[in-house]
C-alpha positions, 0 to 999 in steps of 0.5 A: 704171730706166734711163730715170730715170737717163737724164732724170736724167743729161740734167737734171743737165746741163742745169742744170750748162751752164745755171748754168755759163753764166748765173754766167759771165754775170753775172760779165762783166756787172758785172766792169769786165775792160777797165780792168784790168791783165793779172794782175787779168785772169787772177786774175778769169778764173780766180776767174769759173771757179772760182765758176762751177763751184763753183754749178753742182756744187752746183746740179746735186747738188740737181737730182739729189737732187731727182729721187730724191726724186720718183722714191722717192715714185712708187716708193712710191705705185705700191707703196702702190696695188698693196698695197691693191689686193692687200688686196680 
């Protein structure tokens, strides 16, 4: 179990750095942040930091979720085999 909470662990943080990034990306890409005053700046920044973070928890929840889905139905196949194999 350690290994799976393991690659679990370094794939939930992937996707968090890796979504993080990519919302960071296309905030800057279509916020015109040169044109405009000092406070709309602050406000974008922190609103691009909060939007940010806000996709990236829940994309991250999913990537976990998801894992454990597929761990629990190698879990019960692995069971399953060993079940019916019990049974000859």
């Amino acid at each position: 179990m350690k290994i799976l909470e393991t690659v679990k662990g370094i794939s939930v943080l992937a996707t968090s750095v890796g979504v993080s990034s990519i919302v960071s990306n296309a905030i800057k890409f279509v916020t015109p942040i040169s044109s405009m005053n000092p406070i709309m700046k602050v406000c974008v920044c922190v609103g691009s930091f909060a939007l940010s973070t806000m996709i990236s928890d829940k994309t991250s929840s999913w990537t976990g979720e998801q894992i454990d889905i597929i761990a629990d139905g190698i879990k019960n196949a692995i069971k399953e085999e060993d079940d019916n194999n019990g049974e000859s």
